[in-house]
C-alpha positions in Angstrom: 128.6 88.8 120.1 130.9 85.8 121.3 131.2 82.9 119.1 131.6 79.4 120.0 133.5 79.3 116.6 136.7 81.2 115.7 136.9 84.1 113.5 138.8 85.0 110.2 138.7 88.1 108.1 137.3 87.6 105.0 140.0 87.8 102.7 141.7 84.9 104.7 138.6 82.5 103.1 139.5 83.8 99.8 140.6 81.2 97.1 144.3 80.6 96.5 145.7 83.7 93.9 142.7 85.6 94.4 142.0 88.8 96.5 139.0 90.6 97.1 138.7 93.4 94.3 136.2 95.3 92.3 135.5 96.0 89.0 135.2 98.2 86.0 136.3 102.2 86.7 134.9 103.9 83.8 132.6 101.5 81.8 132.3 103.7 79.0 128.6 104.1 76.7 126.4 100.9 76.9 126.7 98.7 74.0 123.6 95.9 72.8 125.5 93.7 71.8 128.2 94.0 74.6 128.9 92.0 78.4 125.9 92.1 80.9 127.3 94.6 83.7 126.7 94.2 87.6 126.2 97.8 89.4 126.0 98.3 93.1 122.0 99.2 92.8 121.5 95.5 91.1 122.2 94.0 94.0 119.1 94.0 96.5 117.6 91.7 98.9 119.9 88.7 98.3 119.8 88.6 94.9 120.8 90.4 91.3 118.0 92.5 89.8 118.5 90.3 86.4 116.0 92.5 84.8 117.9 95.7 85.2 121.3 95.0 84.1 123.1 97.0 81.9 126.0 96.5 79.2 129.1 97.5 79.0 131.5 97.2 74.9 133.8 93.4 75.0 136.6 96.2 74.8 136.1 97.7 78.2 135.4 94.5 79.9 138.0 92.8 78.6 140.7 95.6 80.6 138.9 94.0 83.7 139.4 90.3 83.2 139.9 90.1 86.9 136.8 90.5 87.8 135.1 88.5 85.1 132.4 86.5 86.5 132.3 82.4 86.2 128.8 82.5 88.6 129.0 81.2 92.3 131.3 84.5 93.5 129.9 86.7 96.4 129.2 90.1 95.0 129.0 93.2 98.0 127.8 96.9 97.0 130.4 99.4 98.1 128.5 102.6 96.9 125.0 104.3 97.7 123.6 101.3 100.0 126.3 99.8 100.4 126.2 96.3 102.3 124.1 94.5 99.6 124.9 90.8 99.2 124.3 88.0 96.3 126.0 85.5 94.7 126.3 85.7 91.1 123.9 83.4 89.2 125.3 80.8 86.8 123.7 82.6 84.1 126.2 85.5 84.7 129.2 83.8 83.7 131.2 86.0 81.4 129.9 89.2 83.2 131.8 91.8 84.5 130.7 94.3 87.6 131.0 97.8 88.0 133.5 99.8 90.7 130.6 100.0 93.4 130.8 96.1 93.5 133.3 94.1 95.7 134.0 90.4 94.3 134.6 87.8 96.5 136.1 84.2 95.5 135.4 81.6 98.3 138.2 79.0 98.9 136.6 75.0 98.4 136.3 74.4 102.2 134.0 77.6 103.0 130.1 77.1 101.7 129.4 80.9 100.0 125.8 80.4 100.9 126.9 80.5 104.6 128.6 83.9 103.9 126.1 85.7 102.1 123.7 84.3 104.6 126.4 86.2 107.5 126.7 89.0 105.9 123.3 90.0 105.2 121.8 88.9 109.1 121.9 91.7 111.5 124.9 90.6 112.6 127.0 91.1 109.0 125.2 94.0 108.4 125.8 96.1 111.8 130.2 95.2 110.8 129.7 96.2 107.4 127.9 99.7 108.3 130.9 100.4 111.0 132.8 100.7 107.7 130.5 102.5 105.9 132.1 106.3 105.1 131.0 109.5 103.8 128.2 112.1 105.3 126.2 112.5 101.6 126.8 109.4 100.2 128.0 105.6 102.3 130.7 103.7 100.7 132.4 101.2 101.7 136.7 100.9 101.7 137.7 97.6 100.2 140.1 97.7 102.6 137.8 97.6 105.2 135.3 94.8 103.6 138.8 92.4 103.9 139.3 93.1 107.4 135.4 91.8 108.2 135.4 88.9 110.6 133.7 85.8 109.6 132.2 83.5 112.9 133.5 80.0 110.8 131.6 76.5 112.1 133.0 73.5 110.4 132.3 73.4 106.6 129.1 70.7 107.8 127.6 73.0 110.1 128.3 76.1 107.6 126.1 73.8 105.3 123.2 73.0 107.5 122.8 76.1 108.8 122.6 78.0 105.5 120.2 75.1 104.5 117.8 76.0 107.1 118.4 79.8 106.3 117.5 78.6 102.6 114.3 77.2 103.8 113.4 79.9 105.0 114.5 82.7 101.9 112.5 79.7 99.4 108.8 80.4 101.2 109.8 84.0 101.6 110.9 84.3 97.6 107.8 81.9 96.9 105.5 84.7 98.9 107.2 87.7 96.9 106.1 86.2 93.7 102.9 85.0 94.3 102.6 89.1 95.5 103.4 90.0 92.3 101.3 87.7 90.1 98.1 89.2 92.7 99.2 92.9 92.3 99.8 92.0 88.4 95.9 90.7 88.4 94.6 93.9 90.4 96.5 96.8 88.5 95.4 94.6 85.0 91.6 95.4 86.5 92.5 98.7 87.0 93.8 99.8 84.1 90.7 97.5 82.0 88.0 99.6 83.5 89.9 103.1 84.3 92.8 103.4 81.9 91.6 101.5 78.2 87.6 102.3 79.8 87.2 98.7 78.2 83.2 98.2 80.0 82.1 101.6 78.7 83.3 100.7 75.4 81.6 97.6 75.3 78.3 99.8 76.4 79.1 101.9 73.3 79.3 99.6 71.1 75.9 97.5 72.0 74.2 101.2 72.5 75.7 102.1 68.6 76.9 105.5 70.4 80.7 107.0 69.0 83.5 106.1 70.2 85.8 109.3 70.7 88.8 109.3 68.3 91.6 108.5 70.8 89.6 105.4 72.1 88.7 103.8 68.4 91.5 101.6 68.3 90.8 99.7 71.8 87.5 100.0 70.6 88.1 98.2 67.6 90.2 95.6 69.6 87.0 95.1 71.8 84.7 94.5 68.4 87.1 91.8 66.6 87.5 89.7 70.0 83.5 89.1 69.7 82.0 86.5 71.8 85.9 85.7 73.4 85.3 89.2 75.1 85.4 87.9 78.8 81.9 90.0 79.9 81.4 91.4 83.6 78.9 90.1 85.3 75.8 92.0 84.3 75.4 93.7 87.6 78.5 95.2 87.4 78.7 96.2 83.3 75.4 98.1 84.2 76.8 100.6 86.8 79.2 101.7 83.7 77.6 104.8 81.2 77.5 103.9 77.6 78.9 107.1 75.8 81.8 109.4 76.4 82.1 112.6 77.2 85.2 115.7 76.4 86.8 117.6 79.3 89.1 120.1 79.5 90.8 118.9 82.4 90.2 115.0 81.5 90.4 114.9 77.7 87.3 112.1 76.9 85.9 110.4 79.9 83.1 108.2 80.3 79.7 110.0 80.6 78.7 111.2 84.2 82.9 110.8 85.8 84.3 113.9 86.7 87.9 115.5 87.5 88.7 115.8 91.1 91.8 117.1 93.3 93.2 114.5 95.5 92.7 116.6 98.4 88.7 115.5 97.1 89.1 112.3 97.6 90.8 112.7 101.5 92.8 114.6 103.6 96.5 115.3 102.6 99.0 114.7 105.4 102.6 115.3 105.3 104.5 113.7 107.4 107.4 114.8 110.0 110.2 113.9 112.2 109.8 114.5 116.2 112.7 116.0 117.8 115.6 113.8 117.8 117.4 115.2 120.4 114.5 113.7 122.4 115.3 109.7 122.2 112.6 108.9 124.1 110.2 109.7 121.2 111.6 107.1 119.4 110.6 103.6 120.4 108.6 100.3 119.1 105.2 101.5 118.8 104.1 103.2 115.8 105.7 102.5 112.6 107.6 106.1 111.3 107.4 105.8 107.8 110.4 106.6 105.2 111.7 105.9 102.0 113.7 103.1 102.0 110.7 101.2 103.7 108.4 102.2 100.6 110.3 99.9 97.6 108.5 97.0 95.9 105.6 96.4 98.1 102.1 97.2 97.9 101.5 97.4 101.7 104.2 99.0 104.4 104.1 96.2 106.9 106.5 97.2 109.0 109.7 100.1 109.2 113.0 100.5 110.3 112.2 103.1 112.9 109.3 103.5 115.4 107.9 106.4 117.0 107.1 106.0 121.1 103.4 106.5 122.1 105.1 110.1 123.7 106.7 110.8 120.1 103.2 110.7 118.6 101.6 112.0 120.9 103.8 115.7 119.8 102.3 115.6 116.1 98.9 114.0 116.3 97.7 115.7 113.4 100.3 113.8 111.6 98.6 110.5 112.3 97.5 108.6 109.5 95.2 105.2 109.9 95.6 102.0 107.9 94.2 102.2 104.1 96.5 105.5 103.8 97.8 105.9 100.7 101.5 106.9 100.8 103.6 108.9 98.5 107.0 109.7 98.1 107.4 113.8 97.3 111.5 114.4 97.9 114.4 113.2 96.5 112.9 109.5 95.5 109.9 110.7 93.9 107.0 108.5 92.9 107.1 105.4 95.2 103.8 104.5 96.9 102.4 102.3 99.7 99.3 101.4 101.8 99.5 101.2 105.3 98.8 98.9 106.8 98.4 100.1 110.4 98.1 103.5 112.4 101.7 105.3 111.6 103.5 108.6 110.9 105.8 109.2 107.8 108.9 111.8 107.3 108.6 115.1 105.7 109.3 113.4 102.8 105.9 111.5 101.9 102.8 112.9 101.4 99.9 110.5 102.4 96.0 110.3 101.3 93.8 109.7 103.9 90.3 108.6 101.8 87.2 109.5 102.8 86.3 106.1 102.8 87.9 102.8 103.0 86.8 101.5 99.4 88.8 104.3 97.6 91.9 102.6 99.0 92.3 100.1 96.2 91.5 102.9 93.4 93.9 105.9 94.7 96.6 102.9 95.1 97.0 102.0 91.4 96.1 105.6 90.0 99.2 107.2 92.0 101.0 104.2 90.3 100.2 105.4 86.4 101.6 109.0 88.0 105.3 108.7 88.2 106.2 111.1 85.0 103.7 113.7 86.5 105.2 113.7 90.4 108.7 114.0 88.3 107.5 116.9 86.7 106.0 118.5 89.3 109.3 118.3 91.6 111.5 119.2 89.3 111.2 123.1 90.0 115.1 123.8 88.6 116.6 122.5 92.4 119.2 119.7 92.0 116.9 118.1 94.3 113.4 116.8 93.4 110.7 118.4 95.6 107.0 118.1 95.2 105.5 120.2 98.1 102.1 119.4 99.7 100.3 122.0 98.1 100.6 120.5 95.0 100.9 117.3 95.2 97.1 118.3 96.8 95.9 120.0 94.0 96.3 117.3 91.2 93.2 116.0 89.3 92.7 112.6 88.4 89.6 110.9 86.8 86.9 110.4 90.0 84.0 107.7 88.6 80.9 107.4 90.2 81.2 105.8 93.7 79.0 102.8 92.7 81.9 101.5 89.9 84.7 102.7 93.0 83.2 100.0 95.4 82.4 97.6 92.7 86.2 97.7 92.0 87.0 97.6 95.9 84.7 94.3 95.8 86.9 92.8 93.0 90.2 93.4 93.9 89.5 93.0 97.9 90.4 89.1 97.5 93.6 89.9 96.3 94.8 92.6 98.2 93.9 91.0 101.2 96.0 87.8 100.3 99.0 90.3 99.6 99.0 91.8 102.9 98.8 88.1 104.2 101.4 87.4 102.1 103.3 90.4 103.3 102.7 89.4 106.9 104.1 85.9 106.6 107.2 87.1 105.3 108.2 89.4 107.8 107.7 86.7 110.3 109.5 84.7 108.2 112.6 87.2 107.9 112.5 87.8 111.7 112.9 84.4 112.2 115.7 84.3 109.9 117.5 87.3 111.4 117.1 86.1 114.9 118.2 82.1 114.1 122.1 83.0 113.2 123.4 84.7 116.4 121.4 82.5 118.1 123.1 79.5 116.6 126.9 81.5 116.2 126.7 82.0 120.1 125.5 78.4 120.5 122.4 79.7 122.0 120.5 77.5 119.7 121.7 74.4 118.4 120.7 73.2 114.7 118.3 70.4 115.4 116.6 73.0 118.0 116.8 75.6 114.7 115.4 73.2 112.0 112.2 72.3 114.4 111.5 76.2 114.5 111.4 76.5 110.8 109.3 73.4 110.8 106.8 75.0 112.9 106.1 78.3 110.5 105.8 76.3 107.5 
């Protein structure tokens, strides 16, 4: 793309007596009490996974001090998926980063939000992946992250433009976490009235029935909160039993809920890839389904690749509609979505397709308490992690009685249907974004023009 702007490469906007570089080789055994320690994998969707970060001894980090962090660096993954972009937090100062990281020290004149804001648009991106080596596993050559050309406006028009880009990230961060308060509120539901079985305890205890021995400590947590226990509505509490029961299969269950193989509760597709020697069975149509486009989100709103109408059309059977439940069954075990329209999915996934809309909801946050089980399952001795279909099919989980499945469909409806919303917004919102900066590098778009389209979806 031609820029009305000239072009450096990126270690030409370094600051004075600095070079681009990375960090610690061999980091050693994690220590408590050590530095907080920036890997590659921290580093996802603009930001530093704060929450994930792990240490590495003074000793060790103290061989790096080059790459010792003051906060306000640009930090780039070099290893894995490489390409990942943040700048590091104040509240990183006096961290170090690993060898998959590349640091970058701006000079005063060049605003870093600009640069992370370039090299994660599509732009950025589709330079840093013509660097990326290696068939197994992408890296990228520092060498190569230096020789990167950066489109350069004048330091006020770097500023405005990664101020409307800003904008823009704020409502889309703002929708992520409201996301997670909602899904926080639903799977808290979930696990009240099919993990700690918190109304058929309260039914126990008015009834005087026994609680089984495994339950009687929630159920003495349920007796001391007294008249602070926040009832259900009474139409609800009823359609829950009052006793327990002991299966084999189960362990203690409420009284009348039953054991059941997924492949009970809807048919069990896995997916599959059309022919790629065919390109024209790839297209914009149908969203194809894969891993990458199954992390941190409740609902797959969109993918990275599409299937034509004519690629569908060659594995029908392989169709799943929206309120699918996807699960990952190779390699990345354990990662599910809904969908949230018609699609396919890869080999990889395995997908429910309920027998009825309301058991959306419930299979959704059950396949979520399942990750140490889909582990087990695929690890069958193979370096790599494979649960097949058949039985991924045959695994039992707790099936209540249908009238307490819609009852929780009811409850949790109003939120899941804001997260989708939610969901929706931001990839309009991130479209937007992707599409405003070679729009305003080619001069296509000018910023007053940008800032009145941001306007307008806000």
């Amino acid at each position: 793309m031609e820029s009305e702007w000239p072009s450096y490469p990126l270690e030409q906007l370094c600051a004075a007596n600095t070079a681009i570089t990375y960090g610690v080789v061999k980091p050693g055994p994690e220590d408590s009490n050590g530095v907080l320690f920036v890997r590659g994998g921290d580093i996802i969707n603009g930001q530093i996974n704060l929450g994930q970060l792990r240490t590495i001894t003074h000793e060790v980090s103290q061989q790096y001090k080059r790459t010792l962090l003051k906060g306000g660096e640009i930090l780039v993954s070099l290893v894995g998926n490489p390409g990942q972009v943040a700048i590091a937090p104040a509240v990183l100062r006096g961290a170090n980063i690993a060898r998959q990281v590349g640091l970058i020290r701006l000079r005063e004149d060049i605003d870093k939000q600009f640069i992370k804001y370039y090299l994660l648009s599509p732009l950025g991106q589709r330079e840093l992946s013509g660097y990326s080596l290696g068939s197994v596993q992408q890296v990228i050559n520092l060498q190569d992250l230096k020789r990167v050309e950066i489109p350069l406006p004048t330091l006020e028009e770097q500023k405005a433009i990664a101020h409307i880009l800003g904008t823009l990230d704020d409502k889309i961060e703002l929708n992520r976490q409201m996301n997670a308060t909602l899904e926080a509120m639903a799977q808290a539901l979930f696990k009240s009235w099919f993990v700690d079985f918190d109304p058929v305890i309260d039914n126990a205890l008015a009834a005087g029935n026994p609680i089984p021995p495994e339950l009687q400590a929630r159920a003495e947590k349920r007796a001391a909160l007294g008249d602070n226990r926040k009832p259900l509505p009474s139409e609800i509490q009823q359609l829950f039993p009052d006793r327990f029961t002991f299966t084999d299969e189960m362990g203690w269950v409420p009284e009348g809920w039953e054991g059941a193989s997924l492949s009970e509760f809807g048919q069990i597709v896995c997916g599959k890839t059309p022919s790629k020697s065919n390109p024209e069975y790839f297209g914009s149509k149908i969203p194809f389904i894969k891993i990458p486009d199954m992390h941190n989100e409740m609902f797959v709103i969109g993918s990275s690749d599409y299937l034509s109408e004519a690629g569908a059309a060659t594995q029908p059977k392989k169709a799943i509609p929206r309120g699918s439940v996807c699960v990952s069954c190779i390699a990345t075990v354990g990662k599910v979505v809904i969908a949230s329209q018609e699609s396919h999915t890869n080999q990889q996934i395995n997908s429910i397709v309920p027998n009825d809309t309301w058991l959306t909801p419930y299979l959704y946050f059950y396949m979520l308490t399942l990750n140490k089980l889909f582990h087990d399952l695929a690890s069958g001795g193979s370096t790599t992690l494979n649960m097949n279909t058949g039985v991924f099919s045959k695994i039992e989980i707790n099936r209540p009685n249908d009238s307490v499945l819609k009852a929780f469909h009811k409850e949790t409806s109003p939120m899941t249907n804001k997260i989708e919303a939610y969901l929706m917004e931001i990839d309009t919102l991130v479209k937007l974004r992707d599409t405003l900066l070679p729009k305003l590098l080619s001069g296509q778009l000018r910023i007053p023009e940008a800032e009145q389209q941001v306007a307008e979806v806000l």
